[in-house]
Every structure is written in C-alpha cells, then in structure tokens.
N, CA, C and O of each residue as an XYZ file, in Angstrom:
308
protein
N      14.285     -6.270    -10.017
C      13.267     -6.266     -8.984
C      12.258     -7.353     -9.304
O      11.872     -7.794    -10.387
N      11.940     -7.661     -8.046
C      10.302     -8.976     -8.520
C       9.455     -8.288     -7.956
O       9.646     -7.508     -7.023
N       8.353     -8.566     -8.552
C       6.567     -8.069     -8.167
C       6.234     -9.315     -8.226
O       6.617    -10.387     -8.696
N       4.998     -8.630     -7.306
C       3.995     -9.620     -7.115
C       2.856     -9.249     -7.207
O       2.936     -8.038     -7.408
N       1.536     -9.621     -7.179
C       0.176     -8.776     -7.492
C      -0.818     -9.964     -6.266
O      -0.575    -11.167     -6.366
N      -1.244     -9.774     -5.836
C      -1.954    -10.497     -4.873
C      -3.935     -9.937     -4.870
O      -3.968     -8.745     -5.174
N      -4.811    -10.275     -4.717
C      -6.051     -9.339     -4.336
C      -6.311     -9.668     -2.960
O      -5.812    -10.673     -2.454
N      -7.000     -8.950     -2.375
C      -7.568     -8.931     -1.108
C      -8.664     -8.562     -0.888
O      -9.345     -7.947     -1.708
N      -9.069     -8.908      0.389
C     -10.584     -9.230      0.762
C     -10.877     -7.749      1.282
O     -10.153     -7.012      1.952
N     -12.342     -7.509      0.698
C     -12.422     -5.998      1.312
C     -12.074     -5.641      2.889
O     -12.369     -6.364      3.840
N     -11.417     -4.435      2.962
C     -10.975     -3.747      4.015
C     -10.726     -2.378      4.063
O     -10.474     -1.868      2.971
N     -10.730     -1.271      5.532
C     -11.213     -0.199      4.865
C      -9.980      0.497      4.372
O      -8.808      0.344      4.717
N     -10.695      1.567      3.188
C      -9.655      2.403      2.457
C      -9.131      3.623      3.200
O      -9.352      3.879      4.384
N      -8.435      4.311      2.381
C      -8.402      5.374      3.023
C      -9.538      6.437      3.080
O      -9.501      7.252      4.002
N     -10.360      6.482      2.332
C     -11.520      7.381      2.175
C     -12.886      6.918      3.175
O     -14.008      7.425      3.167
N     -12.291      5.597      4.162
C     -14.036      5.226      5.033
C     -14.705      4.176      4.410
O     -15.554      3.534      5.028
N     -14.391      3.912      3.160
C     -15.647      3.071      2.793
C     -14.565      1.520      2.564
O     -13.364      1.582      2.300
N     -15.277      0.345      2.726
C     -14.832     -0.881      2.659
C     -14.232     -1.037      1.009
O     -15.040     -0.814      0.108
N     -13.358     -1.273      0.789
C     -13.225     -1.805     -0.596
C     -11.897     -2.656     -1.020
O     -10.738     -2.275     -0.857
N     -12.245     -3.673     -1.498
C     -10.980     -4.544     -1.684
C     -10.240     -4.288     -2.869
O     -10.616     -3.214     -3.339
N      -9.093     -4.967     -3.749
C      -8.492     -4.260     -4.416
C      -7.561     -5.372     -4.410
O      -7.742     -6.449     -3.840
N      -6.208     -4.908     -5.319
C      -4.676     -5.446     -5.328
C      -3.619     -4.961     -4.356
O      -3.493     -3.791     -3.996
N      -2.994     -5.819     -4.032
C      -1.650     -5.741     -2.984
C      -0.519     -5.934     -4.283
O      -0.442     -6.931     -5.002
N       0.316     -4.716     -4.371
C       1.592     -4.880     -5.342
C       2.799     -4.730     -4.421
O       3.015     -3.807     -3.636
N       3.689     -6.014     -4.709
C       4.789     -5.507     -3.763
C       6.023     -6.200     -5.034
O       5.924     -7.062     -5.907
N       7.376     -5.114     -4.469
C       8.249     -5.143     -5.722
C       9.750     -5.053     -4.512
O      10.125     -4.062     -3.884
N      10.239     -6.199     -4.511
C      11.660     -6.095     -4.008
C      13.020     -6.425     -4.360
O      13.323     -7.618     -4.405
N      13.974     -5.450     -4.644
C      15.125     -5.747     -5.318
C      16.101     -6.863     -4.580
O      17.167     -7.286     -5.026
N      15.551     -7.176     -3.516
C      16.388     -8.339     -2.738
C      17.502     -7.702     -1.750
O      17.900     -8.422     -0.834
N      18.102     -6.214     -1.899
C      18.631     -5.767     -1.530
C      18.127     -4.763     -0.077
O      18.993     -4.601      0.783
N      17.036     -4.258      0.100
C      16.702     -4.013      0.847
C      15.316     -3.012      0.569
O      14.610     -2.505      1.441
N      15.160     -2.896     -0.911
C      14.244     -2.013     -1.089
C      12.925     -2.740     -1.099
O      12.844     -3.884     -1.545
N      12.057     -2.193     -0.691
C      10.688     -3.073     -0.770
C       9.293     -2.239     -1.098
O       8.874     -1.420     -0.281
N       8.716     -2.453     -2.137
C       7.956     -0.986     -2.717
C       6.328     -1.624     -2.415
O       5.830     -2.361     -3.266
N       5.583     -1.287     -1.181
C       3.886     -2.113     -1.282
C       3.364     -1.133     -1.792
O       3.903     -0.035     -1.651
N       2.289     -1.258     -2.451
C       1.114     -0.419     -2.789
C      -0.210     -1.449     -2.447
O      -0.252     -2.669     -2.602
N      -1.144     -0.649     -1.994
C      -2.539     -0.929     -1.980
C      -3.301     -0.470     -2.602
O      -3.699      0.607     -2.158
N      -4.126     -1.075     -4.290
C      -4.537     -0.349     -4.939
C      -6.224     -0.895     -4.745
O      -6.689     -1.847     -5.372
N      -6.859     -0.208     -3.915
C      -8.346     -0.423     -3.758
C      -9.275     -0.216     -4.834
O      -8.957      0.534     -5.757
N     -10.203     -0.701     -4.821
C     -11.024     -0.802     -6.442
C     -11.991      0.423     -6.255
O     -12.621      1.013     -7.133
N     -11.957      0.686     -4.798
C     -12.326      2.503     -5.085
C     -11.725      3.613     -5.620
O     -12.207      4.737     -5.763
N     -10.269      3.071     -5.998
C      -9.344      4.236     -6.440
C      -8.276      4.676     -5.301
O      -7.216      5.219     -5.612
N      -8.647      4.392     -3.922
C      -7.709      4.880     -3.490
C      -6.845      4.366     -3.073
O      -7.191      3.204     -3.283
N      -5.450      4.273     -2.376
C      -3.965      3.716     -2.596
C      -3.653      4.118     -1.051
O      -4.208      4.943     -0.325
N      -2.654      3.312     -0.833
C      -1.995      3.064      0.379
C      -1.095      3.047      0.182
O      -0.825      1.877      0.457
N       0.161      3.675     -0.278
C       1.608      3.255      0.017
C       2.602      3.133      0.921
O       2.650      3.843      1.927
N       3.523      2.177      0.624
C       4.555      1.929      1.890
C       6.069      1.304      0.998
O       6.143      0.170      0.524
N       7.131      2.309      0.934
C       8.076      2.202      0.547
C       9.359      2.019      1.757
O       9.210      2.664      2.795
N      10.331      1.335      1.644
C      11.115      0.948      2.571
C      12.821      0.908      1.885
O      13.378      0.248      1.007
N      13.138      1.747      2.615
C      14.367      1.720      1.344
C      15.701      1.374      1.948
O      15.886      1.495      3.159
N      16.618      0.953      1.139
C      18.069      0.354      1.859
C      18.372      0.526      2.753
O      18.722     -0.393      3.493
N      18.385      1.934      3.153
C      18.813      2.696      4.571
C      17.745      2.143      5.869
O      17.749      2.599      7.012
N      17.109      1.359      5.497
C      16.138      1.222      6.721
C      14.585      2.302      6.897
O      13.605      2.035      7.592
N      14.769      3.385      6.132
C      13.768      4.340      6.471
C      12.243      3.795      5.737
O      11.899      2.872      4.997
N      11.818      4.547      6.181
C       9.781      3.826      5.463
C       9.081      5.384      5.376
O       8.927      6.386      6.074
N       8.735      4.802      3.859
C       7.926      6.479      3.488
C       6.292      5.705      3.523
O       6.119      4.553      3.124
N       5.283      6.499      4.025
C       4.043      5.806      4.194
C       3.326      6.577      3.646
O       3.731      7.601      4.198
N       2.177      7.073      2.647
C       1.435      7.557      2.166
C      -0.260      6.768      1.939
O      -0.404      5.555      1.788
N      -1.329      7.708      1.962
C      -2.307      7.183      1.902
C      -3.092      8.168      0.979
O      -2.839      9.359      1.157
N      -3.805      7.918      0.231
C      -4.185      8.908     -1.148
C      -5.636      8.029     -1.448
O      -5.618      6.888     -1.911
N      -7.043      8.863     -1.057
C      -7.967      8.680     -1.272
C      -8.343      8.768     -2.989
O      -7.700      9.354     -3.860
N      -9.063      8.315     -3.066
C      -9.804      7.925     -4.436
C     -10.159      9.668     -5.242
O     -10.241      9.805     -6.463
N     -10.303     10.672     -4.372
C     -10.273     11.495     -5.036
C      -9.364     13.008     -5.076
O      -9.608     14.192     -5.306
N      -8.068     12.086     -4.666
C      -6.822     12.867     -5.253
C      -6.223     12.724     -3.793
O      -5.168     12.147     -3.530
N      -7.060     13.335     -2.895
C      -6.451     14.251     -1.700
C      -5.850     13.054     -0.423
O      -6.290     11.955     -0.085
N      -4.676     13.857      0.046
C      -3.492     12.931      1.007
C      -4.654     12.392      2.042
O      -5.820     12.777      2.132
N      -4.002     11.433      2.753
C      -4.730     11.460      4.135
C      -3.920     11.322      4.857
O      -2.812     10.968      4.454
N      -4.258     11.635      6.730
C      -3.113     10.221      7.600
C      -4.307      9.465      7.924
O      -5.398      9.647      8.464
N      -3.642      8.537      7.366
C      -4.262      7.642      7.945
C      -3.566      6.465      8.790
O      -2.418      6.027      8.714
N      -4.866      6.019      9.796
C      -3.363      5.365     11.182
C      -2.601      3.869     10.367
O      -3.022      3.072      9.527
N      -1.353      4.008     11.092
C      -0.414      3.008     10.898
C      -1.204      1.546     10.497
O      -2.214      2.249     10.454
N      -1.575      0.520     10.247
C      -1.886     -0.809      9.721
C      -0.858     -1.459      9.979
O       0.239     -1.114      9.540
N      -1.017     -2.427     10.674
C       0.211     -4.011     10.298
C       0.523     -4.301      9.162
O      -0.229     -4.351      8.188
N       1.696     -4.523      9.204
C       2.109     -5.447      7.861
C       1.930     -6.470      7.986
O       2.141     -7.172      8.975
N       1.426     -6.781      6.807
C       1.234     -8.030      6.575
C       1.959     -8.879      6.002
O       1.670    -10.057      5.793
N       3.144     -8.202      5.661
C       4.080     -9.272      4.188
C       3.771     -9.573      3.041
O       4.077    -10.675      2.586
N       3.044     -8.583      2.267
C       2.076     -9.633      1.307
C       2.026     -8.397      0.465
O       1.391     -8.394     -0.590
C-alpha cells in the first residue's frame, strides 16, 4: 500500500468547530482506498472504499462519540 499525509486548511469538523488537521490516504492500487481526516481537534472523518466498490463513511468527534455527519465531496487528496 502507499500513503500519503497531506495538511489542510481549516474546515469544519465533525464536532462544529473549524479545525484543520492531516488528510491520510493509503491505496493498494487495486481498488482499496483508505482516507482519514485527522483534525487537530481530535476528531476524524473516515472514508474507506473497498475492491467491491462499496464505501464505509464514518465521522467520530473529538470526544469519542459517532456522528452523521452530511456527505462532503471528495476531494482526491
């Protein structure tokens, strides 16, 4: 698999408040593609995409608890 680590310009988290952070993305070339959004508030955005085509989306505030939070564009990155 390759990673990548990117930072980004604040934008909001899942918890409401603005905070920028790292973009990690990890793809085996094959079809799997693993993003995380790790905000410097703690809280995380994930978006996993796996061979089969399917996409698991998770959003996990800074202090533990799930959220939905709405869909975001991809960005590729």
């Amino acid at each position: 698999m390759t990673g990548t680590k990117t930072p980004f310009t604040p934008e909001t988290a899942p918890c409401g408040k603005k905070s920028a952070g790292e973009r990690l993305v990890d793809d085996d070339g094959y079809g799997l593609v693993i993003r995380d959004q790790i905000f410097d508030c703690g809280c995380r955005r994930i978006r996993h995409e796996y061979h089969d085509g399917s996409i698991h989306l998770s959003s996990i505030r800074h202090d533990g608890k799930r959220v939905k939070d709405p869909i975001q564009p991809d960005h590729g990155s």
